[in-house]
N, C-alpha and C positions, 0 to 999 in steps of 0.2 A: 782388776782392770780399772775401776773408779781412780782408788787410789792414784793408780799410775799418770791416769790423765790427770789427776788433779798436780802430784809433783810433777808433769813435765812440765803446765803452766805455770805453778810457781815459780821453776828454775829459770823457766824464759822469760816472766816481768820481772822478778828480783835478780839475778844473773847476768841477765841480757838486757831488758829494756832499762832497769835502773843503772848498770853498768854501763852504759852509752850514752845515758845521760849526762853523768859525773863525768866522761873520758870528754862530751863534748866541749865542757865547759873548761874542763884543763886545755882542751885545744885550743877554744877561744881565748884562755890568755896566753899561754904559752906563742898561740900564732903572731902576738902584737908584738912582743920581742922578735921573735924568729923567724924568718922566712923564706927558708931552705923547702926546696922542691921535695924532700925526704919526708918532711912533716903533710903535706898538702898529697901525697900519695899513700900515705898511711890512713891520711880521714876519709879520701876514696874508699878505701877498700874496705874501711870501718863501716863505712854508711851503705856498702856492698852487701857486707855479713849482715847489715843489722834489716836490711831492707827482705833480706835471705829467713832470716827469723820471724820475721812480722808475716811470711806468708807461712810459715812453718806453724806460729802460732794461730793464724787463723785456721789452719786444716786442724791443728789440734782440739782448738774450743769447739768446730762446729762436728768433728767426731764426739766429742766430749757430748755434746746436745742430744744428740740421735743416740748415744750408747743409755744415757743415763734417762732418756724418753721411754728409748724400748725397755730395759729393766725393772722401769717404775711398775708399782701396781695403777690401777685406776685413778684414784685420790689425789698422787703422786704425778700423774700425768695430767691431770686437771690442774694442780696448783701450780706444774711447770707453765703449763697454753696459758696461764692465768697471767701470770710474772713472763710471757714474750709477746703477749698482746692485751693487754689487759689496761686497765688505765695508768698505769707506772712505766708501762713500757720500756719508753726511755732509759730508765734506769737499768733495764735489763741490757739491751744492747749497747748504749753511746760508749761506753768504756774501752770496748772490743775494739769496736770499727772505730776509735778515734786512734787506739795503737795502731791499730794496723795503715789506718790515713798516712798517720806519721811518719811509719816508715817506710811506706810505699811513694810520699814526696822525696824525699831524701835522694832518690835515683835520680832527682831533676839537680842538675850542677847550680843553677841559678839559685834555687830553693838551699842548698846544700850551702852553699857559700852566703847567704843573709846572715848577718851576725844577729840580728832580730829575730829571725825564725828559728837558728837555732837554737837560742836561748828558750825561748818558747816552748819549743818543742824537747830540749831538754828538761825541761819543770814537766810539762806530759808524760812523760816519760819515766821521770822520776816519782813525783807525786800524781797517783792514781785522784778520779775522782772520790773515792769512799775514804781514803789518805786525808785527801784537802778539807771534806767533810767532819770529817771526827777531828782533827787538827783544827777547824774552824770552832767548833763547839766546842772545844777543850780550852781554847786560850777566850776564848766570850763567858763562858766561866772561872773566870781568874783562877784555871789547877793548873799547880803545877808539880808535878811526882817529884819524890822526893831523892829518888835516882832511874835514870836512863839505864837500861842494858841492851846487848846488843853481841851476838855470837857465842852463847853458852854460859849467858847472865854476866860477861865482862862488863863493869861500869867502863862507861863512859866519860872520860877525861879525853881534853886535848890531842896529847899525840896518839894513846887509842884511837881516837876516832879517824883522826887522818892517815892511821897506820890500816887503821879497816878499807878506807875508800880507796887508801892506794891499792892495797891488794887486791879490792873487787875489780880496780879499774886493769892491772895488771895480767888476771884474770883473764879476763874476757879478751885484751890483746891477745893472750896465747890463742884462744878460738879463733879470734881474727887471721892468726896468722898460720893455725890448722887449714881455717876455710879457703885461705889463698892457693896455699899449696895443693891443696887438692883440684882447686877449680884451674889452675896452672896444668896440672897435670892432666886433666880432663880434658881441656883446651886441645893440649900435645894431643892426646888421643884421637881425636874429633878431626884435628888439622890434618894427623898424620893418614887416618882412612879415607878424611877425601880427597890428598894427594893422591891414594892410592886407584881411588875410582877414577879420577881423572886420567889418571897413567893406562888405566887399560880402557877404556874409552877413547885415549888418541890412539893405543897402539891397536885397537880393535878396526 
């Protein structure tokens, strides 16, 4: 059970949150050439599924809290209350609820369409606070590794890399366009039983 909560959050920051990031920022260039009604109905329903996740991810983390609270031994449940209220605090929580902020703005069209906040919230998204941190301290210590890997120790070269982002970013459209169909169809469902109530309510 740990396990599992722990991969489902991984899959939703790295899969999800990071893959929305990167798809943002291709939208943002992509949209300064193009500006087809096509493209601007697609980052709707992107910013839909991703706003769909961020609540998915907080029910996960805060199952997550209360599974691995009750399991603990005593010690264990001290050192947790210790690190969610304790003088660090912050650092237990701000990570959580600033993804979830994120994409719970994103429903707002105004917010959705800032080419400033998207970008922002793209780098959030993308790079975690603990990410920005260790990345801070690594280049203030002039290392730098002697090779990159990245999906089952591939070095990282050039089109690697952009061959990687595309796929994540590709990716995550298929859920995008799992999530539509489904909420499309669900729609139909919903529309079609309250025609049906209505219909025997006049004819009642």
């Amino acid at each position: 059970m740990q396990n599992n909560i722990i991969l489902i959050l991984q899959i939703i920051t790295v899969d999800f949150f990071t893959a929305f990031g990167l798809y943002s920022l291709l939208f943002l260039l992509v949209s300064i050439f193009f500006k087809k009604p096509i493209l601007f109905a697609l980052d709707e329903e992107t910013s839909k599924f991703i706003s769909f996740v961020g609540i998915l991810y907080l029910l996960v983390w805060v199952t997550g809290i209360i599974f691995f609270y009750a399991v603990g031994d005593v010690e264990e449940q001290n050192q947790m209350i210790h690190r969610m209220f304790g003088k660090y605090w912050f650092g237990f929580w701000t990570q959580s609820i600033l993804w979830f902020a994120v994409t719970q703005l994103l429903r707002i069209k105004r917010v959705r369409k800032n080419v400033l906040l998207r970008i922002l919230f793209s780098f959030l998204l993308i790079v975690s606070i603990e990410k920005f941190v260790i990345l801070t301290v690594t280049f203030h210590r002039d290392y730098l590794p002697g090779s990159w890997t990245m999906y089952n120790d591939l070095e990282i070269f050039p089109s690697n890399f952009v061959l990687a982002l595309l796929a994540k970013i590709i990716m995550f459209l298929v859920f995008v366009g799992i999530y539509y169909l489904i909420s499309k169809q669900l729609k139909i469902i919903v529309s079609t039983k309250i025609l049906k109530r209505n219909k025997q309510k006049t004819s009642s």
